[in-house]
DOKOL-341366 format. One line per 8 residues: number of its first residue (from 1); their letters; for each residue z, x, y of C-alpha. Coordinates in pm, 1 decimal. Each point is the difference from the previous one (the first is absolute). Last residue first. Layout:
NUM> a> Z:X:Y  ... $
//
This chain:
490> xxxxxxxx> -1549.2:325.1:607.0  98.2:71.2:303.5  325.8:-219.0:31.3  93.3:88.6:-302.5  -3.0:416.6:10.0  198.2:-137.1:302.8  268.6:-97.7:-238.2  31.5:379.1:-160.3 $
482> xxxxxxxx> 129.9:126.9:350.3  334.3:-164.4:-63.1  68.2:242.4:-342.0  40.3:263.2:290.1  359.0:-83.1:88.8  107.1:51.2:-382.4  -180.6:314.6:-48.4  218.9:157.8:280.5 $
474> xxxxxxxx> 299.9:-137.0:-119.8  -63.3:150.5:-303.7  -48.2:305.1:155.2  303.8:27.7:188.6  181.7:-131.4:-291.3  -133.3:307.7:-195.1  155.9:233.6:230.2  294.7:-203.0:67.6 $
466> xxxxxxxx> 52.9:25.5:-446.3  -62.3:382.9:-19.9  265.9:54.7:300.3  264.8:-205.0:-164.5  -109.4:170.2:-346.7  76.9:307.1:183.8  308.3:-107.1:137.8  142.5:-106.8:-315.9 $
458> xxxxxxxx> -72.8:351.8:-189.2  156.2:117.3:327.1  294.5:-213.9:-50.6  86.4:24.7:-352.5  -26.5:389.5:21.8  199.2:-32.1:337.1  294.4:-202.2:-130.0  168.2:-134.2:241.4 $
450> xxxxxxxx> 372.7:26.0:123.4  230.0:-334.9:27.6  98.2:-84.9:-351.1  -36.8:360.3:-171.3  147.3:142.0:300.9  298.9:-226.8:-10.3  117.0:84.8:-355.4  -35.9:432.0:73.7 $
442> xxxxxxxx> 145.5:-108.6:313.1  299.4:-150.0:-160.4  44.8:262.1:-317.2  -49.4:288.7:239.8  295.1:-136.5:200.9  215.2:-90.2:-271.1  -4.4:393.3:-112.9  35.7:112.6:321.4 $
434> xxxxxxxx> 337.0:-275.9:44.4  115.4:125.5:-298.8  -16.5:360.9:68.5  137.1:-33.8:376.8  300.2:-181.6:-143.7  93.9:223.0:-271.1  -54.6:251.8:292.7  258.6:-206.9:237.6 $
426> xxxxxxxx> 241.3:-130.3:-211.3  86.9:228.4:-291.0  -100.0:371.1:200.0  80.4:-70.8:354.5  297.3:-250.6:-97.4  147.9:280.1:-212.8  -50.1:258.6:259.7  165.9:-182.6:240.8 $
418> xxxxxxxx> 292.2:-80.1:-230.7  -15.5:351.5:-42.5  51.4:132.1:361.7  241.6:-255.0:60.0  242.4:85.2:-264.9  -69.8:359.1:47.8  72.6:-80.1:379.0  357.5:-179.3:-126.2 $
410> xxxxxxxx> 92.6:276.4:-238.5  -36.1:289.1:315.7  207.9:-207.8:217.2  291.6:-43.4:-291.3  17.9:362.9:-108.3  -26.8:68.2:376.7  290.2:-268.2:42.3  201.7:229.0:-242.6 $
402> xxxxxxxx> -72.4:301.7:134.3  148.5:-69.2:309.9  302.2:-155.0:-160.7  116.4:326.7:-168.6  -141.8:222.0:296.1  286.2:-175.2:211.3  117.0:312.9:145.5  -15.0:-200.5:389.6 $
394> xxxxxxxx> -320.1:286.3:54.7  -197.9:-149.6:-241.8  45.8:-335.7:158.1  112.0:-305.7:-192.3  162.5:-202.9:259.6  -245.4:56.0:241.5  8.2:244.8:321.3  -276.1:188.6:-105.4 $
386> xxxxxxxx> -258.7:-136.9:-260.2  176.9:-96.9:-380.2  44.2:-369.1:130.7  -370.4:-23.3:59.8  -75.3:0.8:-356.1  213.9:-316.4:-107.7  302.6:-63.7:-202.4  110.6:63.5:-364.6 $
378> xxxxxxxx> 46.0:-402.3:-76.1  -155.9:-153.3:320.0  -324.1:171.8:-151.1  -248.2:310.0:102.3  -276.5:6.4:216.3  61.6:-316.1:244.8  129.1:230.5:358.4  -250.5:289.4:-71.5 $
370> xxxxxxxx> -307.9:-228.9:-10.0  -141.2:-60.8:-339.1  -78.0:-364.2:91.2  -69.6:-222.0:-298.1  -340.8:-89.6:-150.4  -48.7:-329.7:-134.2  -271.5:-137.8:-173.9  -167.6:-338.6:-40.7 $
362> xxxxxxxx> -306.4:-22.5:-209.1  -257.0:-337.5:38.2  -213.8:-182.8:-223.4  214.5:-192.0:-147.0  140.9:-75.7:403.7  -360.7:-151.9:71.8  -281.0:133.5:220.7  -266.2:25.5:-299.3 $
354> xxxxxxxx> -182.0:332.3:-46.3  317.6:165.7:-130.8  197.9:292.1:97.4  87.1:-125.7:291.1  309.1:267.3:134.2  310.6:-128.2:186.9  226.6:224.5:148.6  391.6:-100.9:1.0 $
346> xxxxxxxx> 151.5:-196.0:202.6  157.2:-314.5:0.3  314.6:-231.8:2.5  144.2:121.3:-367.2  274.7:-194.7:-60.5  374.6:12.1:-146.1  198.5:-121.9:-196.7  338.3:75.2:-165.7 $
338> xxxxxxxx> 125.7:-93.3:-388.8  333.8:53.6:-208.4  146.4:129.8:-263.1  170.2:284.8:132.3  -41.6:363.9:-87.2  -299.5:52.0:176.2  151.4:-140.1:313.5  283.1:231.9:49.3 $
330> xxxxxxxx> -189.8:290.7:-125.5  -254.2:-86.4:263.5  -323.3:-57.7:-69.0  -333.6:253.2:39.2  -293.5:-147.9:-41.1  -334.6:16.5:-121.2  -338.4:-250.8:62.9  -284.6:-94.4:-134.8 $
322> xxxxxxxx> -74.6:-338.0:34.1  -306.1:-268.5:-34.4  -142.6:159.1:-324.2  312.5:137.5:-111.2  227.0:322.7:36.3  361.8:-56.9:14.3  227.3:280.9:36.1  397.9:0.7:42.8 $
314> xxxxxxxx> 273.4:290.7:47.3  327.8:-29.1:-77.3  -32.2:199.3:-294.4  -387.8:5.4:-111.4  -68.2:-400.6:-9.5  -369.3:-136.7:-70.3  -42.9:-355.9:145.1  -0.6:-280.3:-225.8 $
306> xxxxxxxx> -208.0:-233.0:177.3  151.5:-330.3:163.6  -76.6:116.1:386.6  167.1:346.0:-75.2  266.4:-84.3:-324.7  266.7:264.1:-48.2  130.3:198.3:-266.3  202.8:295.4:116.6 $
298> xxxxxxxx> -15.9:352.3:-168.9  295.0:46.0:-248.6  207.1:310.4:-51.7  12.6:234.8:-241.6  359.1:128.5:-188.1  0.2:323.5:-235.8  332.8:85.2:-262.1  143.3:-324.3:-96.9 $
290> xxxxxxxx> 276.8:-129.5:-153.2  -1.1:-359.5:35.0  184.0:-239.2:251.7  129.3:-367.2:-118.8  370.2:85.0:38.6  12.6:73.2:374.9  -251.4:266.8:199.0  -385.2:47.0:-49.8 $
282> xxxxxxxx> -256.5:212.5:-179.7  286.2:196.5:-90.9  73.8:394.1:41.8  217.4:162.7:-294.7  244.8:324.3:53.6  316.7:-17.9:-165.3  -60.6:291.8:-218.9  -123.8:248.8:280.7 $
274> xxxxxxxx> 113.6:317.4:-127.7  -221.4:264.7:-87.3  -345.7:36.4:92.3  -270.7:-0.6:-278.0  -196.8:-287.0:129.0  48.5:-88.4:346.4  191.0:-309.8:81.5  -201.0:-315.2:86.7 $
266> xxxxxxxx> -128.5:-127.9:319.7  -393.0:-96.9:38.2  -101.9:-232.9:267.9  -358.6:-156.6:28.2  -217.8:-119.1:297.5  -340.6:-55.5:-108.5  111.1:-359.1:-102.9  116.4:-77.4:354.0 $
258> xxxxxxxx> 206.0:47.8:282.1  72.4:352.7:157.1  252.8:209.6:-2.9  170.3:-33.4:-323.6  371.0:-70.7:-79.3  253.6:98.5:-185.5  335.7:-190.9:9.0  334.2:153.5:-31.3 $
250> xxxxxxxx> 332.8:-165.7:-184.2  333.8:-138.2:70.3  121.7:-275.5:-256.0  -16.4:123.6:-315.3  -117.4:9.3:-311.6  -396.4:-58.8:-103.9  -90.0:-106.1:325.3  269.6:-214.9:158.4 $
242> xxxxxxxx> -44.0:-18.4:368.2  32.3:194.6:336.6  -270.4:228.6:188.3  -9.6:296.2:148.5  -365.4:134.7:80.2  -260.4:235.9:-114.3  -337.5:52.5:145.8  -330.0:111.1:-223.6 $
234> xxxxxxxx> -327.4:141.2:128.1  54.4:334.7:-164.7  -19.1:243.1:289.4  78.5:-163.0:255.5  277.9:-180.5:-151.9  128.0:392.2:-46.9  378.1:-64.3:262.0  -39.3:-332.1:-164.6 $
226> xxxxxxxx> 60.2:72.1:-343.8  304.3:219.0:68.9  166.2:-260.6:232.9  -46.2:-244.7:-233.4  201.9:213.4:-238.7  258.5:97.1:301.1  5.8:-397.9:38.2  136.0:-3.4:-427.9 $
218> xxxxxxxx> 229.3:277.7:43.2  1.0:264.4:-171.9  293.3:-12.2:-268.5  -128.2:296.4:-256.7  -333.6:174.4:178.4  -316.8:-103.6:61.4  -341.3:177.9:-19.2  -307.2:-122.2:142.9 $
210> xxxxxxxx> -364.4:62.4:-151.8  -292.9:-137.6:223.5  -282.9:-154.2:-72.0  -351.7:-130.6:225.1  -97.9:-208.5:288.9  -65.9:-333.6:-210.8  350.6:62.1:-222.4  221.4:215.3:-206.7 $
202> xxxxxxxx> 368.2:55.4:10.1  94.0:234.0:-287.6  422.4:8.8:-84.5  199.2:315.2:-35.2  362.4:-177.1:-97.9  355.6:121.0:36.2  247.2:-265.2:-91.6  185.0:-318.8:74.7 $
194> xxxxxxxx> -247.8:-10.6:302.7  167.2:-216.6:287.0  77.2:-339.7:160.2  85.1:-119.6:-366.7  -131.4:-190.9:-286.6  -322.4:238.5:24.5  -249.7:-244.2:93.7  -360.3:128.6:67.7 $
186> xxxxxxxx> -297.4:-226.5:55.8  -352.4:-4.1:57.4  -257.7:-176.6:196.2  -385.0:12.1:82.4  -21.8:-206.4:350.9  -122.1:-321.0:-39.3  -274.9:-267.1:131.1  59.3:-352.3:-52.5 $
178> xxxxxxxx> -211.5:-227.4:-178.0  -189.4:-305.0:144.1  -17.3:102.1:385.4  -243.4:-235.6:165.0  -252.0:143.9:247.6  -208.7:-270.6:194.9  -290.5:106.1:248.3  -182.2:-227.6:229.4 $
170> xxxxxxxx> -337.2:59.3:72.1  -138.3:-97.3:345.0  -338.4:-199.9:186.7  -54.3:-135.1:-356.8  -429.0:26.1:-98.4  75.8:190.8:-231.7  285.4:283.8:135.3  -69.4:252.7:-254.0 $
162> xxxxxxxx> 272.4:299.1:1.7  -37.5:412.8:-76.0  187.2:298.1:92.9  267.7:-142.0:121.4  342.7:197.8:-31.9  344.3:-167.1:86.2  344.6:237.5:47.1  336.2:-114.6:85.2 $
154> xxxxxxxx> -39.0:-291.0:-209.2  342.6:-254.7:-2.3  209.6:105.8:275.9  -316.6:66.9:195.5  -130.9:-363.3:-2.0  -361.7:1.0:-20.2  -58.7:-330.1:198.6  -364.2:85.9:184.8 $
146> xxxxxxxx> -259.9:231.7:-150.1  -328.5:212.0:184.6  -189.2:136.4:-243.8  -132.7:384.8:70.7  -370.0:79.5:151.4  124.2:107.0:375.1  313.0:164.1:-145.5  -119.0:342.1:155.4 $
138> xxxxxxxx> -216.9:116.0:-323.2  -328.1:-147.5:86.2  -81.1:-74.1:337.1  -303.4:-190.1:-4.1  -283.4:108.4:309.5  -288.5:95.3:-253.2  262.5:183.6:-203.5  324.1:83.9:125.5 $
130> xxxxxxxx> 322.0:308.7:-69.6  126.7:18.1:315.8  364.2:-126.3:27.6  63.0:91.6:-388.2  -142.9:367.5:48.5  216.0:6.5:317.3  330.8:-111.6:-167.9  -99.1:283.2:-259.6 $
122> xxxxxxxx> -66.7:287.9:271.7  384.1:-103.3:146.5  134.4:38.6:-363.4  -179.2:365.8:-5.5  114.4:57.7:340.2  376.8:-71.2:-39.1  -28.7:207.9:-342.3  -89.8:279.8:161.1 $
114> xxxxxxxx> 248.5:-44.0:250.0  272.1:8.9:-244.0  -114.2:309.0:-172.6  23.6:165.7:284.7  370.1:-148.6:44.3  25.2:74.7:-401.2  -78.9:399.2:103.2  241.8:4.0:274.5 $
106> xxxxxxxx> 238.5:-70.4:-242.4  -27.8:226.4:-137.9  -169.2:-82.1:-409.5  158.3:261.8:-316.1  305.9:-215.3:-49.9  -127.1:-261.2:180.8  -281.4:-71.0:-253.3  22.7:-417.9:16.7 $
98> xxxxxxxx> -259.2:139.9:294.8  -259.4:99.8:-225.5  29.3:-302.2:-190.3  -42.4:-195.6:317.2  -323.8:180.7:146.3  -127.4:-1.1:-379.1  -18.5:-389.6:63.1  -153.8:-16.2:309.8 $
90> xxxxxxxx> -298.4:211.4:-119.8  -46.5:-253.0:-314.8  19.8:-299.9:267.1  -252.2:178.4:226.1  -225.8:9.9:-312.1  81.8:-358.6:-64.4  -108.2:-121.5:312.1  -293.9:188.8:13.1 $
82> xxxxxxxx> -103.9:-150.6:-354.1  82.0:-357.7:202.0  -282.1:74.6:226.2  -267.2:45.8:-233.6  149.3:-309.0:-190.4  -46.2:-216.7:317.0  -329.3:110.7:25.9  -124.5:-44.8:-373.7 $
74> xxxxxxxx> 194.0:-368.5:48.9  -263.8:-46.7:312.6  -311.4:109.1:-142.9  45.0:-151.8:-345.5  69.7:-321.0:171.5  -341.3:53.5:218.3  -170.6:5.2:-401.8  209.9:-301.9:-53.1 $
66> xxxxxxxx> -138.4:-149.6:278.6  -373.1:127.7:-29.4  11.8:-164.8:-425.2  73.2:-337.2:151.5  -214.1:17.8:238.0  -281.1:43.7:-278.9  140.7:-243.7:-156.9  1.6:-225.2:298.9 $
58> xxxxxxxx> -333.2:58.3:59.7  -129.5:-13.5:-356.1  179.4:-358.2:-57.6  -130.0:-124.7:319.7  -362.9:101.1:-138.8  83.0:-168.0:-354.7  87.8:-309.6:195.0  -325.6:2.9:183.7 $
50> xxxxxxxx> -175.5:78.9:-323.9  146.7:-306.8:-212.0  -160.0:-246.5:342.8  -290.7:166.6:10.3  -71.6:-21.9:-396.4  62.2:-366.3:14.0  -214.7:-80.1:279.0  -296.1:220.2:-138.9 $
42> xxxxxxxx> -266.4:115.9:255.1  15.3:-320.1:223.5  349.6:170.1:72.3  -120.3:291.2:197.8  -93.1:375.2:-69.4  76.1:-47.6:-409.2  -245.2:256.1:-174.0  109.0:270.8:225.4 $
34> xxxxxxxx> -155.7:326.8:26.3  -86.9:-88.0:401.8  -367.5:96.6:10.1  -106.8:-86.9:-418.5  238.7:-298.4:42.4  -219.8:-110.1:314.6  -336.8:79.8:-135.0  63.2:-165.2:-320.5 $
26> xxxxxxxx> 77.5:-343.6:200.3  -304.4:58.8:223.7  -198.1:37.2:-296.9  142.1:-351.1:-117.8  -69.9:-150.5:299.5  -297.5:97.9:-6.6  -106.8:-150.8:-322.9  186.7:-299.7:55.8 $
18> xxxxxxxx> -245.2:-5.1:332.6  -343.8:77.3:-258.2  110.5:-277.9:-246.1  27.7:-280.8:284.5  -306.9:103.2:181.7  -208.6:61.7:-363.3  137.7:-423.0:-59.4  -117.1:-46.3:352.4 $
10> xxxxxxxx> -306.1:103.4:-27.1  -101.1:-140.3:-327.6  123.7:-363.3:122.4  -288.3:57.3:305.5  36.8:-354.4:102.6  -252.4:-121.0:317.5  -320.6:169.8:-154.3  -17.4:-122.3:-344.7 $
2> xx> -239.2:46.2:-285.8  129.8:-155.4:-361.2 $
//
């Protein structure tokens, strides 16, 4: 059938030839931009997973930059803290050389004195100064803030870690369960003396000592004996009244320090004449045993309803949400009862995560190393071994001195390796898993959203193959017309 007002063939090469280019103009824009999906006509679906995918990647990849800057800063802070201990170690052979005053002038401990004014005075400064990007790091700045701690109960509250949630504070319960103790022992004699010689062994945390007694010594001359070396062995001696074994006057032995690493040993020394009477109890009146070695007992308390780890008076908790240490008072930790407190703030906060949610997030604390907090309300503190405090070199109290070093230089190990710890379990573990999930995610979204350029170009060039033809087609199709005028002339 010849027609002139419908070309149908036309328009059916018309339709066919502008799929055709739109198709080549499709494989020309993946091929330029490497994308297969460059809007959401391409694949609805697909855009929609690969958007998700892409916030995924960027907060991953965030994710992995803020632990890497956490690196940064803890490696600083640790830098620092190595000084800190090095001028700790100098400090401390500046108070053993001046316990020397035999062979030290006096002169000599003033010098010694100063030196030790400067090196505390170069510590406060590392503290004050010690920053990265603007954060001060070891002044206090990054410590938790608490409200409540009552003194008479915990002299002494670490934070190294707490998780608020989404609560503005955390409180903090500690319930006493079980009572902490002093290792005990006990010597009656039936009288307020020896009833014969006696060489007797008195052992304990500091070390042993061998004491020899004579027929009718008095029972405080005994104590008085033990104590004059409690330095040395760690164990006090006191009067005391009961029955233990017979008798109503008798001595107790007692350690130092609370707990079951404290220990006393009192027994008469093997192949010493004399001595007969002598037995030590494990406690006075009719019930007691004979016993040569007495521990004590760490306390048992509950931190926020967890068992928290006792060592002597002494407490440690450390959970997911709390991870904390404290010092209580012997008063309180050997009395069943419970104090609160609560953590206000502080603290630096580190995302770890690529969501913004407290799962996702580390808390840590860092406390200041500053010359007035090293050391403990126990011992004391740093700055009162500088000139003109109570523990001064040149006051002859080398003894105390060099026990708040002891304590100073324990507390920036303790620091220096929880830092470590939370560089090498939190933040690498971290860094490792969140590379690993980060190849896994774009790996996923590139085969959604990237294309393909063998599939492509093989596309393209059938796109290009098919206009080509269309164009021709289309061409044919508008001259089929012309055949009606071979009509007309005919």
């Amino acid at each position: 059938m010849a027609r002139i007002n419908t070309n149908i063939p036309s328009l059916i090469a018309q339709h066919n030839l502008q799929r055709s280019n739109e198709d080549l103009q499709v494989r020309l824009q993946r091929l330029s931009t490497g994308l297969r999906i460059n809007r959401g006509a391409d694949g609805p679906a697909d855009l929609i997973i690969s958007e998700r995918l892409r916030s995924e990647i960027e907060g991953v990849g965030q994710a992995i930059d803020n632990a890497e800057r956490a690196t940064n800063v803890i490696a600083t802070a640790e830098a620092a803290l190595a000084e800190v201990a090095n001028l700790l170690t100098s400090i401390k052979s500046l108070v053993v050389e001046s316990a020397n005053t035999g062979g030290v002038s006096k002169e000599e401990i003033s010098a010694n004195q100063l030196q030790l004014d400067d090196a505390v005075a170069s510590i406060t400064r590392i503290a004050d100064t010690t920053s990265f990007a603007g954060l001060k790091l070891l002044d206090g700045s990054m410590d938790y803030v608490t409200s409540g701690i009552a003194t008479s109960a915990i002299s002494d509250a670490n934070i190294f870690q707490a998780s608020f949630g989404t609560a503005a504070n955390l409180p903090v319960t500690v319930e006493v369960l079980t009572s902490a103790a002093k290792a005990n022992l006990f010597l009656s004699t039936g009288s307020a003396a020896l009833t014969s010689s006696v060489t007797i062994e008195v052992a304990g945390n500091n070390g042993v000592e061998v004491l020899q007694f004579v027929t009718a010594t008095n029972l405080s001359a005994v104590a008085f004996a033990v104590n004059r070396v409690s330095d040395s062995t760690g164990v006090a001696a006191q009067l005391t009244s009961g029955a233990g074994g017979a008798g109503t006057s008798a001595l107790q032995f007692v350690s130092a320090d609370f707990g079951t690493d404290s220990f006393v040993s009192v027994s008469k020394l093997p192949g010493t004449s004399g001595g007969d009477f002598f037995a030590v109890y494990d406690q006075l009146g009719a019930g007691g045993s004979v016993v040569g070695r007495d521990e004590g007992d760490d306390v048992l308390a509950l931190v926020n309803g967890s068992l928290a780890l006792g060592d002597g008076t002494k407490v440690k908790l450390n959970s997911s949400s709390l991870n904390i240490e404290m010092q209580l008072t012997d008063d309180f930790a050997q009395t069943a009862t419970t104090k609160q407190f609560t953590i206000v703030g502080g603290g630096a906060t580190y995302q770890l995560g690529p969501v913004v949610q407290s799962k996702q997030q580390i808390s840590f604390g860092i406390q200041s190393v500053a010359g007035s907090r090293l050391g403990n309300s126990t011992v004391g503190f740093l700055s009162s071994v500088t000139s003109g405090g109570t523990n001064s070199l040149v006051n002859g109290n080398a003894k105390n001195a060099s026990d708040i070093i002891d304590a100073a230089i324990t507390e920036v190990s303790v620091i220096r390796g929880r830092l470590g710890a939370f560089e090498r379990n939190t933040l690498r573990t971290n860094v490792n898993s969140l590379q690993i999930a980060l190849e896994n995610i774009t790996n996923a979204e590139s085969q959604i959203r990237d294309a393909d350029f063998a599939v492509e170009t093989s596309k393209l060039t059938r796109a290009q193959l098919l206009v080509n033809v269309g164009t021709n087609v289309l061409a044919t199709a508008n001259s089929t017309t012309a055949n009606v005028l071979a009509l007309l002339q005919g």
